[in-house]
C-alpha positions as MATLAB code, in Angstrom:
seq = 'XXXXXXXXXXXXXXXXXXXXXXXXXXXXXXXXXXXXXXXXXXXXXXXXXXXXXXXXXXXXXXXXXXXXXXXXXXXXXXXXXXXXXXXXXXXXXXXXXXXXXXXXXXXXXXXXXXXXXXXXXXXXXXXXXXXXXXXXXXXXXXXXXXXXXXXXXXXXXXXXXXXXXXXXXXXXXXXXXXXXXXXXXXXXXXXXXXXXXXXXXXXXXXXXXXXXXXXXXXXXXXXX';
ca = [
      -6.753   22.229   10.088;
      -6.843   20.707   13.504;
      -6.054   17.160   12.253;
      -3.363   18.103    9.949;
      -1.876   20.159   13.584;
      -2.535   17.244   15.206;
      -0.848   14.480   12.995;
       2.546   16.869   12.924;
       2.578   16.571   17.033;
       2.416   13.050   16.522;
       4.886   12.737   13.662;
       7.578   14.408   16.653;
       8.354   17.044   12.956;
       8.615   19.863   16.352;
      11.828   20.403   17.439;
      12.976   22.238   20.041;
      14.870   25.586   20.089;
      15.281   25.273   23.418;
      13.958   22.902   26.437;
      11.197   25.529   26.755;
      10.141   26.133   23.612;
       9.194   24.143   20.287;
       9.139   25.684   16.993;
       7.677   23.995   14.024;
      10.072   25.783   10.729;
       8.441   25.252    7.428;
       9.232   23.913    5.207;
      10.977   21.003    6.113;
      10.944   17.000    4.144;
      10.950   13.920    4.948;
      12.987   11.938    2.571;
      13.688    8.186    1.966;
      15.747    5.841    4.100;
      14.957    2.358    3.162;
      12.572   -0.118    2.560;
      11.870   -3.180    5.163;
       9.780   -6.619    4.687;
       7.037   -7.088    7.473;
       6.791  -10.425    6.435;
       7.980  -13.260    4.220;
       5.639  -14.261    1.473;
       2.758  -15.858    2.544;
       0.695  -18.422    0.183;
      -2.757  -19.390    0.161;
      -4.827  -21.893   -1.860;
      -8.106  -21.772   -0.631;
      -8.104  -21.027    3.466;
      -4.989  -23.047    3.882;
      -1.882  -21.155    4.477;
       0.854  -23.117    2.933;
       4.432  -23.133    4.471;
       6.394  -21.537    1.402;
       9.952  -23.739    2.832;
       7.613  -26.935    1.633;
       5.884  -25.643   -1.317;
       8.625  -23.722   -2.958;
       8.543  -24.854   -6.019;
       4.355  -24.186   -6.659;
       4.554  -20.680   -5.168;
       7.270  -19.822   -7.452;
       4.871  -21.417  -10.388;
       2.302  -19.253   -9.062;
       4.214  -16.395   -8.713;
       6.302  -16.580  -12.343;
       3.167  -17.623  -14.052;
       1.858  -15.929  -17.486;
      -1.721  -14.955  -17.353;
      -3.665  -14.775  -20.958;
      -6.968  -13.224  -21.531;
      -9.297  -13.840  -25.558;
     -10.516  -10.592  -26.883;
     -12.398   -9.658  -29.454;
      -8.757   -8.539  -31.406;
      -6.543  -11.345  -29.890;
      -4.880  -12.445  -26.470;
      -4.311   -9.185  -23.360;
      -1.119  -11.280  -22.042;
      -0.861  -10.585  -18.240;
       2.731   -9.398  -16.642;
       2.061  -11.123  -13.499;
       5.678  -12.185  -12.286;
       6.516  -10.990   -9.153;
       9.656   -8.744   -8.454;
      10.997   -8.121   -5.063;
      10.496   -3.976   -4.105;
      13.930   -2.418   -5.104;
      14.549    0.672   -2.478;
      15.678    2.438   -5.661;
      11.704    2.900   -6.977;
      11.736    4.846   -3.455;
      14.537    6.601   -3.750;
      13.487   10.004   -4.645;
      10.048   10.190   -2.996;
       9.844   12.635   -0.211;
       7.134   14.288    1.787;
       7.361   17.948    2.038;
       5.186   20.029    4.642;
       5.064   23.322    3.657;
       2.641   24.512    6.343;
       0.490   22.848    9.040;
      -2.391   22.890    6.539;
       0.009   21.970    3.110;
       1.525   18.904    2.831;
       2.550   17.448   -1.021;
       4.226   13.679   -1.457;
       6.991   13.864   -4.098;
       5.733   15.994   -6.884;
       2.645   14.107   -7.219;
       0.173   15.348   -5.278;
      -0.969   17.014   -2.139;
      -2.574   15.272    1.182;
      -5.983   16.292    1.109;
      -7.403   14.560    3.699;
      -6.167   13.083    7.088;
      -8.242   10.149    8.697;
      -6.513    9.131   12.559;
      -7.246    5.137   12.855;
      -5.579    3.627   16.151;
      -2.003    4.015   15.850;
      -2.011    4.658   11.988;
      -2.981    7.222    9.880;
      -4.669    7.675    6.468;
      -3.446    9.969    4.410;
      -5.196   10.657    1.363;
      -3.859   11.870   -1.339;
      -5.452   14.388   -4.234;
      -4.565   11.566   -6.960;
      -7.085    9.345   -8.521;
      -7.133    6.322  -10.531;
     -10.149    4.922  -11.983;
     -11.746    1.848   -9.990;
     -12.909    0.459  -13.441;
      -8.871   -0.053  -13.911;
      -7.911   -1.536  -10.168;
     -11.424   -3.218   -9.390;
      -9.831   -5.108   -6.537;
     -10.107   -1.892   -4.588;
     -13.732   -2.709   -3.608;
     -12.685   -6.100   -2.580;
     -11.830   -6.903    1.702;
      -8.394   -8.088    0.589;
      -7.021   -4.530    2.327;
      -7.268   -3.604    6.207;
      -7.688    0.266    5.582;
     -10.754    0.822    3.610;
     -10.186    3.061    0.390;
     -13.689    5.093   -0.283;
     -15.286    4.923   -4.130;
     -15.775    8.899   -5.265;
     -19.254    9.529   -7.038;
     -17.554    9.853  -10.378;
     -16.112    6.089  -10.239;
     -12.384    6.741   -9.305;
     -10.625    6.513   -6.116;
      -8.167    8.747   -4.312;
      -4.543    7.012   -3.789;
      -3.864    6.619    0.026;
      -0.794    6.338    2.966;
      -0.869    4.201    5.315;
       1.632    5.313    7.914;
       2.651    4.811   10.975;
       4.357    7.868   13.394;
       7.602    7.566   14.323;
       9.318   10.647   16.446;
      11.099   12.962   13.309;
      10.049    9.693   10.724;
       7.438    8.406    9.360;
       6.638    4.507    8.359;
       4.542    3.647    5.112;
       3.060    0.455    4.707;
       3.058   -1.646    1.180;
       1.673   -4.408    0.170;
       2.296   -7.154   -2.421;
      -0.551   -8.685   -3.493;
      -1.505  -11.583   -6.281;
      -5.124  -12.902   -6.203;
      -6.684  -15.297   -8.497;
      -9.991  -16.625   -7.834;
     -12.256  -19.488   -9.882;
     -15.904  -20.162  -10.153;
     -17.342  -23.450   -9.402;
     -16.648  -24.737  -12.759;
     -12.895  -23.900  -12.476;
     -12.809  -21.183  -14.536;
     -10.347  -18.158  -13.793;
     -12.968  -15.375  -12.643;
     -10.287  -12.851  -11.468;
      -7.020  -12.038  -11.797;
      -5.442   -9.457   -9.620;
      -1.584   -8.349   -8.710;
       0.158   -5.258   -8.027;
       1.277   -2.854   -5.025;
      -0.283   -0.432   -3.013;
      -0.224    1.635    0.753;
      -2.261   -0.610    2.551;
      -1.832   -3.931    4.972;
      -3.471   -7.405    4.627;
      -6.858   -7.727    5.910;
      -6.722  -11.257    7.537;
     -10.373  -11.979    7.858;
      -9.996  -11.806    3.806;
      -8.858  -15.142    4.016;
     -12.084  -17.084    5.009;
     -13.467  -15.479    2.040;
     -11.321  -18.056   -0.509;
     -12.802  -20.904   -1.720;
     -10.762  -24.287   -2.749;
      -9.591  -23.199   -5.893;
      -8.324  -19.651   -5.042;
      -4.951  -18.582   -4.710;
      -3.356  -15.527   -2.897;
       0.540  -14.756   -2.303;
       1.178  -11.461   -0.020;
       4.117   -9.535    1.148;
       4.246   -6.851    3.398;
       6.812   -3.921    3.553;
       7.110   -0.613    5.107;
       9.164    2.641    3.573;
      10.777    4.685    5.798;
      11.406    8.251    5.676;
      12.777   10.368    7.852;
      14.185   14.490    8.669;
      17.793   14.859    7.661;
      19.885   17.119    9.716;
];
């Protein structure tokens, strides 16, 4: 209970009534304002960062490319193409704090667990997804660590940042392919998620691996 108390006096979600006193009134949102890139794309192949303005035309290739996989019934085709984040995905996504102890995201789910790192902080949410289905959460690719339940599944996370009466959530765009030493395609990984780029990831590519990265943050904020 203390954390959750003491992440809403960070947040600045207690208003005054007066210059004396603050009153927290529940329940109160946060709702959606927009959604801001941290950074351009970067590229990697292997440990070399590669200026996109002079490689444009093989990070789009990598980026548009079609990704096939042989199984035992045919070809899993791969829908890796990257789209730029549309604020509209956003647009209804809200965090509601019912309580000092009750906080919910959306409809979704409720916070059930708060973890204070520096300046940021971890929210984690009651939703799971299986790690058998997103391996690449076990990987160093992501700053903020995302813990493995017993039961193989993982619980979905925020990583935000406290602004006074706001709040700051960080995405990241991610593609990942990595190669053994034969040249064969070992892993393929792309997708979204709360979570910021884990630089020392990078001196973990070898020659043939390539990585593109994009880094946003969703803002939300009180409405009067």
């Amino acid at each position: 209970m203390k954390k959750i108390f003491t992440l809403l006096s960070a947040l600045g979600i207690l208003y005054s009534c007066s210059k004396e006193t603050e009153v927290v009134k529940y329940p109160y949102q946060l709702t959606f304002d927009a959604i801001e890139p941290v950074s351009e794309m970067r590229f990697f192949i292997g440990e070399t960062e590669l200026d996109p303005k002079y490689h444009e035309e093989t990070l789009q290739g990598f980026l548009d490319r079609l990704y096939s996989e042989k199984t035992n019934t045919g070809y899993r085709y791969y829908q890796s193409k990257f789209t730029e984040q549309d604020p509209d995905w956003f647009a209804d996504s809200y965090f509601t704090f019912d309580g000092k102890d009750i906080i919910q995201f959306s409809a979704l789910s409720e916070i059930s667990n708060i973890n204070q790192v520096g300046e940021t902080t971890v929210l984690k949410s009651s939703a799971t997804n299986k790690v058998t289905d997103d391996p690449i959460v076990k990987s160093d690719l992501f700053k903020y660590d995302i813990d493995i339940n017993s039961n193989g599944t993982y619980n979905i996370q925020f990583i935000v940042r406290n602004q006074e009466h706001a709040l700051e959530v960080s995405r990241l765009y991610y593609k990942l392919v990595r190669y053994d030493e034969n040249g064969n395609r070992k892993q393929l990984s792309f997708g979204t998620i709360s979570n910021e780029f884990n630089e020392s990831f990078i001196k973990t590519l070898t020659e043939r691996d390539t990585l593109a990265i994009k880094e946003y943050r969703l803002k939300y904020s009180m409405k009067q």
